[in-house]
N, C-alpha and C positions, 0 to 999 in steps of 0.2 A: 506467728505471734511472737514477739520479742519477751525474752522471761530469764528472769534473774535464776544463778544455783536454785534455789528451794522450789524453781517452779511455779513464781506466784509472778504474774503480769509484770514487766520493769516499772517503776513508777506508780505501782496499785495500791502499795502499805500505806500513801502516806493519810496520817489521819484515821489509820486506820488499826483496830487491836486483829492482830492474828494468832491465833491459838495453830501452837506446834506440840506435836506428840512429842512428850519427852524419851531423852534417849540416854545409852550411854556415854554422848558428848557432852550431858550438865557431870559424868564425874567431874574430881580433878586427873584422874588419869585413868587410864584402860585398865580392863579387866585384866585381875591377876591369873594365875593358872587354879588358886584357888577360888577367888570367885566365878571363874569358866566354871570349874567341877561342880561347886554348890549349884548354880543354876541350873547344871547338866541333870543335877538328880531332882529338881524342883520341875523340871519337863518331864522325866520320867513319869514323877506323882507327886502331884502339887500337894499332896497332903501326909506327903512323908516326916514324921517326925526329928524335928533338928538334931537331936540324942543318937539316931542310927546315921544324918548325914555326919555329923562329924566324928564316929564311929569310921566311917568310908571312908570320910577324904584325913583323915589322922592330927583330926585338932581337937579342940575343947567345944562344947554346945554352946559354950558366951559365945564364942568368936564367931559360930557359923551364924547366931542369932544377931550379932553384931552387922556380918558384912551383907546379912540379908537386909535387914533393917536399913543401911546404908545405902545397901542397891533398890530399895523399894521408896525412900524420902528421894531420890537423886531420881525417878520415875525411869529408872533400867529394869525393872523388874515388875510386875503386876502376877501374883497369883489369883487365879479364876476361874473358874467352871466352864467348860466349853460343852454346850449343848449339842443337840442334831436339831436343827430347825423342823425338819421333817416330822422328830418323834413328839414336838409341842404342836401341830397340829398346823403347820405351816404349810403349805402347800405349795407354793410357788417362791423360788429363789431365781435372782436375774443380777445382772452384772450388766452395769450402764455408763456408757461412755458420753462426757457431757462437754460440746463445744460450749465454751463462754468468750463472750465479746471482749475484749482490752479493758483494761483496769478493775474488772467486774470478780476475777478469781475469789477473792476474800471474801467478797460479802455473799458469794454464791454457796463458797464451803459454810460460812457461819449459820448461812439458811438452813444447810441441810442435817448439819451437828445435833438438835434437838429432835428432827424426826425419828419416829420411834423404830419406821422400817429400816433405815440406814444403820446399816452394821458394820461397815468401813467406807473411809472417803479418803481418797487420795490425791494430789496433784500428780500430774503424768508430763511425759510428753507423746510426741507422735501425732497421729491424730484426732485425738482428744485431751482438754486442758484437765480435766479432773475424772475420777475415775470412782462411782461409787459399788457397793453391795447391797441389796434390798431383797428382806422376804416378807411377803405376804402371804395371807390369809387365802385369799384365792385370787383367780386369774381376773376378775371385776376389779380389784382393791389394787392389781398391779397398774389397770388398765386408768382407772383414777389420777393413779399417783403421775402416768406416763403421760395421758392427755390432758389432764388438766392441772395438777399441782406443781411439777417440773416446769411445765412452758410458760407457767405463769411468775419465776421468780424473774425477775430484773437482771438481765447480763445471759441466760440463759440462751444461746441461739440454737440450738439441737444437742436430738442425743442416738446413741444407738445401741439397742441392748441384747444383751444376751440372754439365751434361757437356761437353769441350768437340768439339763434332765437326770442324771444319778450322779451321785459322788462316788468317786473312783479311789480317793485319799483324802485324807485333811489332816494336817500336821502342824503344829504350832512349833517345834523343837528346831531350833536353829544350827546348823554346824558349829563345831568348834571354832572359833577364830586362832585361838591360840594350838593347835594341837603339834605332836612332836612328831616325826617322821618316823618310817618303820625301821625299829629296830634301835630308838635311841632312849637312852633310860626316862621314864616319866618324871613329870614336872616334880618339885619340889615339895611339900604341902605346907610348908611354913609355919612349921613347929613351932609356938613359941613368939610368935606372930602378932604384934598389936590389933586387934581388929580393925 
């Protein structure tokens, strides 16, 4: 299948709205060393008080609450609760890999956007065009969704999925992009600093 950078069919947009995860490609420019750190400590504990991060990284609470602010309207940042599926009474978690037909990518991800199982969708390559998450209630509700709600959207031509049996890790916390080499003094923290 022929497919532009983003992964989405050549020729599939047109006429058509596509909703993209925003990132931090809407900044105007890359993360500083100080917004790496502020985020770094918003993974640690999302509900760390701004007063002790900018205590940490050696600014003022405006500024940290500024460049958070900043990084949360630009969609680089989302603070949020990440649950265990398992512990709300979920039973079954799968990982499915969804061949679609040519020019069909967009309108097959918009389909699945609103379902309340889909807890991530991606475009991929390889051997599948899109790549989702889904948990369900029980092994019936997966079997539902599998046989009969999937095959039935337009452009969908197979899928193949995975089960998932225990979780070994889950970690939202990204590596540093910006980090300094061993042994070289730490970043700056920008004293002083417009937000």
């Amino acid at each position: 299948m022929s497919s532009s950078p983003s992964g989405v069919p050549a020729g599939s947009t047109r006429g058509t709205r596509s909703r993209q995860l925003p990132g931090p490609d809407l900044l105007d420019e890359q993360l500083s060393p100080l917004d790496e750190a502020i985020v770094r400590q918003l993974q640690d504990d999302g509900r760390r008080a701004f007063r002790e991060i900018a205590r940490s990284v050696g600014v003022s609470e405006g500024t940290v609450r500024a460049r958070v602010r900043r990084l949360t309207d630009a969609g680089a940042l989302r603070v949020v609760a990440i649950a265990d599926p398992f512990r709300l009474g979920f039973r079954v978690l799968a990982f499915v890999l969804i061949d679609v037909a040519p020019g069909h990518q967009v309108a097959v991800i918009e389909t699945l956007l609103p379902w309340p199982e889909v807890t991530y969708i991606s475009s991929c390559t390889g051997r599948a065009d899109v790549y989702i998450q889904v948990v369900c209630r029980s092994h019936e509700d997966l079997w539902e969704l599998l046989s009969e709600r999937l095959p039935s959207i337009p452009g969908v031509e197979g899928t193949e999925t995975f089960m998932e049996l225990k979780m070994h890790k889950i970690a939202y916390r990204y590596p540093a992009s910006i980090a300094p080499a061993a042994g070289d003094p730490p970043a700056p923290t920008e004293r002083g600093a417009d937000p």
